[in-house]
C-alpha positions as semicolon CSV with decimal commas, in nm:
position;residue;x (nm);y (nm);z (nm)
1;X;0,569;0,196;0,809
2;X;0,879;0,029;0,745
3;X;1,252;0,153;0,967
4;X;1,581;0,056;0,747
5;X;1,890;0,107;0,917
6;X;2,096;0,252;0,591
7;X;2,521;0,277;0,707
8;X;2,748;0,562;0,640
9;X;2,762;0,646;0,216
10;X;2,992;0,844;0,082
11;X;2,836;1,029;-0,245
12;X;2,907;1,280;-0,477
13;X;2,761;1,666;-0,436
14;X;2,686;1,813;-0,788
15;X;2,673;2,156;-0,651
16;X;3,018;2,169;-0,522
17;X;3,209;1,846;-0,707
18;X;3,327;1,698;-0,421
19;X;3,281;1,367;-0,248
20;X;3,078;1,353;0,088
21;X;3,025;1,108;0,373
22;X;2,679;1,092;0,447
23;X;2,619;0,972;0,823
24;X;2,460;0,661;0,915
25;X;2,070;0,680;0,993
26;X;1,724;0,467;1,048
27;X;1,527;0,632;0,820
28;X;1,141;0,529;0,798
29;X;0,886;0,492;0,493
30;X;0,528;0,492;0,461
31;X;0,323;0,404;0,080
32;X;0,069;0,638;0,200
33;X;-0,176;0,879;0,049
34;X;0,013;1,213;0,191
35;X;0,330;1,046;0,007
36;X;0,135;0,962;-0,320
37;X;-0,029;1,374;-0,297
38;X;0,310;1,501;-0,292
39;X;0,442;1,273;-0,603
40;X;0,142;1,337;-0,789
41;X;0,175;1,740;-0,737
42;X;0,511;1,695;-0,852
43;X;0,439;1,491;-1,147
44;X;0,085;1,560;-1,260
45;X;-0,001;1,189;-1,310
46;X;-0,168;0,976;-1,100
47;X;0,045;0,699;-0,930
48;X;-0,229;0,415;-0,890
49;X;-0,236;0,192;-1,085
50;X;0,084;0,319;-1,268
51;X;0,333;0,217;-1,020
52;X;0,491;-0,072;-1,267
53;X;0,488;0,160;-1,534
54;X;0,708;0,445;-1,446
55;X;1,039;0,563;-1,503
56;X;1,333;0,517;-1,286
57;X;1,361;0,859;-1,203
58;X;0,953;0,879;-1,139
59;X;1,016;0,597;-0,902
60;X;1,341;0,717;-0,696
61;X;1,139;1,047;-0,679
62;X;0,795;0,849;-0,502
63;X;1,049;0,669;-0,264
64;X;1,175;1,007;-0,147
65;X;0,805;1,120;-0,118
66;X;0,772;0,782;0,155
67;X;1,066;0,906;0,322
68;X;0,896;1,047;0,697
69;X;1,253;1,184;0,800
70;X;1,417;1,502;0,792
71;X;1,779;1,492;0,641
72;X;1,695;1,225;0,366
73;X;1,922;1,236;0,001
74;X;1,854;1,047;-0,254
75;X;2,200;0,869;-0,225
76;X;2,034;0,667;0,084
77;X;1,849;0,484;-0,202
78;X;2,111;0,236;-0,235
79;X;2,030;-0,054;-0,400
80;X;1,976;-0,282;-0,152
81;X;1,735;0,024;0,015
82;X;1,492;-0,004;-0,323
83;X;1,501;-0,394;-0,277
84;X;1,378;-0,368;0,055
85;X;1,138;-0,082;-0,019
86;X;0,971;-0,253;-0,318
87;X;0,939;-0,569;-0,100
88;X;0,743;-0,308;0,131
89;X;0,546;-0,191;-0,211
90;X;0,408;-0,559;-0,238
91;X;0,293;-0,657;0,099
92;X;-0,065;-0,678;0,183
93;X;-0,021;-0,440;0,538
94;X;-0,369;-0,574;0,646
95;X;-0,530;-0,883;0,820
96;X;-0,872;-0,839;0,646
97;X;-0,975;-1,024;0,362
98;X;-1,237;-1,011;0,106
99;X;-1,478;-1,316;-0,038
100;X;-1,611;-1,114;-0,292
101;X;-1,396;-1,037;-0,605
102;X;-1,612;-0,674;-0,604
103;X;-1,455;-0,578;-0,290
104;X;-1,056;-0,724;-0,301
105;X;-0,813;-0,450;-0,246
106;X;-0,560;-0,534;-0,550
107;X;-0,333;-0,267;-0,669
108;X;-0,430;-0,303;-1,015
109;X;-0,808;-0,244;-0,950
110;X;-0,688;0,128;-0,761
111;X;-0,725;0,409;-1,030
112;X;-0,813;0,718;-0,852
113;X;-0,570;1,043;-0,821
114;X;-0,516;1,145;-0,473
115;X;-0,764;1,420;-0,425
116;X;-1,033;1,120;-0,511
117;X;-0,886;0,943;-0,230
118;X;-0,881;1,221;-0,028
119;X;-1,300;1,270;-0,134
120;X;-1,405;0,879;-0,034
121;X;-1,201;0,981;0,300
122;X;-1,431;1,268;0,378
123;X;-1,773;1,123;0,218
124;X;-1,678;0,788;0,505
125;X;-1,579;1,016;0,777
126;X;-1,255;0,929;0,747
127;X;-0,984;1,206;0,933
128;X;-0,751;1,363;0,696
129;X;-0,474;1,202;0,902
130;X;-0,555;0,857;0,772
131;X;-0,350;0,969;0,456
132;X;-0,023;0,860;0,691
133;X;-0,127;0,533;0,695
134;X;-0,034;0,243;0,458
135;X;-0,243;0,312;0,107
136;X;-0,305;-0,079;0,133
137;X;-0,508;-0,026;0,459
138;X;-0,659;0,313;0,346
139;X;-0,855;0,142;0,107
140;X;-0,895;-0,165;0,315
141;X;-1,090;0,055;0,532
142;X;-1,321;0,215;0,266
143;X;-1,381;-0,078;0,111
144;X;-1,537;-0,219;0,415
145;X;-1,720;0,107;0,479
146;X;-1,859;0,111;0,147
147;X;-1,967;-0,287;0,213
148;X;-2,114;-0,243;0,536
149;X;-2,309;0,067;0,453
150;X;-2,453;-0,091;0,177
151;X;-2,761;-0,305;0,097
152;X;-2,692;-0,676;0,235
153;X;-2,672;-0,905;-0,017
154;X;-2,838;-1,292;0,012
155;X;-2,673;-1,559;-0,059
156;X;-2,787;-1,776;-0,380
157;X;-2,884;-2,127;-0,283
158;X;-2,615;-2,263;-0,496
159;X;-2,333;-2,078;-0,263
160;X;-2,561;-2,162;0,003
161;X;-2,533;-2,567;-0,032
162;X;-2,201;-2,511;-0,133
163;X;-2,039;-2,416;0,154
164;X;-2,283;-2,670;0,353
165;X;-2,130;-2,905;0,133
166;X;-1,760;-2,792;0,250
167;X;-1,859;-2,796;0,596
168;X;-2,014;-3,141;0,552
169;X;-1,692;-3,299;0,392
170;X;-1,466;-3,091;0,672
171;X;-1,674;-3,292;0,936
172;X;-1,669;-3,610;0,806
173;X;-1,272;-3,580;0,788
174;X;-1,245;-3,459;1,149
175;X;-1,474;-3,728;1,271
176;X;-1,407;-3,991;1,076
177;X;-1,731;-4,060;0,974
178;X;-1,922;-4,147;0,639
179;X;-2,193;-3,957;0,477
């Protein structure tokens, strides 16, 4: 979740023509799976991996779906707002890594609508009220579900000598010694 601290805007109200101040607030965001449900009802697309690819009004429209506060408008989206919040879009939100390439949690690899989210969740176990959580970290978490439920894989001998190979040469640096 991510707390910007947006100051006072004054912005025009179509429904009555006239120009309103619109108090300061903190208002928080979360890319989450509740957030991408409710733009996906809306829109009737899914939003992984399209993110790059929609319009600006498809976008503005998501970024209210992130909004967790009551009394948002969509003239809080200043620009400097979307800046921040696609920074937010791009960051990792987990410590966990992958080695494999079959099990990396890249945007581009996520192509599922929300209800097939929302299935994984309840095939793992997962509580429903995961979907507030970063996206990034929701499928973090199944990923390593889905590799720690499944068959353990060995090691070839070539990966094998090549990270005793590594370790040998790391050694040898830190000790100052020759092979």
């Amino acid at each position: 979740m991510i707390a910007i601290k947006i100051e006072e805007i004054e912005a025009f109200d179509e429904a009555t023509n006239t120009f309103i101040n619109l108090p300061a607030k903190t208002l928080r965001f979360e890319h989450s799976l509740k957030a991408i449900s409710k733009w996906e009802q809306k829109w009737n697309i899914r939003l992984l991996p399209n993110l790059t690819n929609l319009t600006d009004e498809q976008i503005t429209d998501y970024l209210c779906c992130m909004c967790l506060d009551d009394g948002f408008s969509k003239a809080y989206l200043t620009n400097d707002v979307i800046k921040i919040l696609y920074n937010y879009l791009n960051k990792k939100q987990t410590a966990t890594t992958f080695h494999s390439q079959k099990n990396t949690s890249s945007k581009g690899r996520h192509n599922y609508s929300s209800e097939e989210i929302y299935a994984r969740m309840a095939l793992a176990n997962i509580p429903f009220e995961c979907d507030e959580w970063n996206i990034e970290r929701l499928f973090t978490l199944l990923n390593m579900i889905s590799i720690l439920s499944g068959p353990k894989k060995k090691m070839k001998t070539r990966d094998i000598n090549a990270m005793y190979n590594r370790i040998n040469e790391r050694n040898l640096k830190k000790y100052n010694s020759r092979g």
